[in-house]
N, C-alpha and C positions, 0 to 999 in steps of 0.2 A: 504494500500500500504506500509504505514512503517513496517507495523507490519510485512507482507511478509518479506521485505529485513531483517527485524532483526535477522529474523526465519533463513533464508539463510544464515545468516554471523553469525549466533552463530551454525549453520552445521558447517561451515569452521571452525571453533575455535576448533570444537567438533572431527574433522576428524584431524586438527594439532594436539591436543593432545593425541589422539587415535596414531597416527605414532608416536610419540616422545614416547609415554607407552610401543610401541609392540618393537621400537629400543633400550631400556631400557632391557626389559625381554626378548625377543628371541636372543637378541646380533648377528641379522644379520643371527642367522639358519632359518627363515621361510620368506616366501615375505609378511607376515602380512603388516608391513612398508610401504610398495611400494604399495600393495591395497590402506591404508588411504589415503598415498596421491595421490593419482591413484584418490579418490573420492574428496580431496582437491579439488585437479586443476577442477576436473569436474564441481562441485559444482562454484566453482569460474569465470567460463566461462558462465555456463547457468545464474549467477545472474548478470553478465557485460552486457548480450545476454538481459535480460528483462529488464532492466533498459535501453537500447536502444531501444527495442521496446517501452516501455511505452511512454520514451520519445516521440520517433516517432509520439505516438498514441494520442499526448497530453494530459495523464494521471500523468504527472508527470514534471514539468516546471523548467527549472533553476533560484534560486534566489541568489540575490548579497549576502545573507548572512547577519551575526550577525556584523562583520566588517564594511563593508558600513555603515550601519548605527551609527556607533560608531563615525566613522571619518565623517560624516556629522553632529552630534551633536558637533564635535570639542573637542570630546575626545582622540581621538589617533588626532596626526598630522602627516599624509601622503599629503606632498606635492609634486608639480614638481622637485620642487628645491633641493631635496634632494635625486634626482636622477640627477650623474651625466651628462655633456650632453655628445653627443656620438662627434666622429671623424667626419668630413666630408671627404669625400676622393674628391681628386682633378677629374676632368674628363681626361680619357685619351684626346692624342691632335693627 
């Protein structure tokens, strides 16, 4: 599954620099350009598009991350209190 998405997002890499090569040397005479990124965007949707589905399919689960568990050894300090607190608004009468 990683290895998929990695595949997909180094396409995307591959197609930004392909449009940035052909805006470089054609200088706007050909639609070279506007195809790569024609196949950015496309590429960029189908891999949003299966990463939703995976999710969906429970192939693929969200975790807290490398973070979480840093600040739960009490190595970063992310507390409440260092988030200021908010307004209370009055109720209308």
């Amino acid at each position: 599954m990683k290895a998929l998405i990695a595949v997909a997002f180094a396409g995307i890499l591959v197609a930004l620099g392909a449009a940035l090569l052909f805006l470089v040397r054609d200088r706007g005479s050909t639609s070279r350009t506007v195809n790569a990124l024609t196949v950015r965007v496309a590429l960029s949707v189908l891999l949003l598009l299966f990463i939703w589905f995976s999710y969906w399919m429970g192939w693929i689960a969200p975790s807290a991350g490398p973070l979480s568990t840093l600040v739960a050894a009490g190595v970063v300090g992310m507390t409440t209190r260092s988030i200021p607190p908010r307004r209370r608004l009055r109720p209308h009468s």
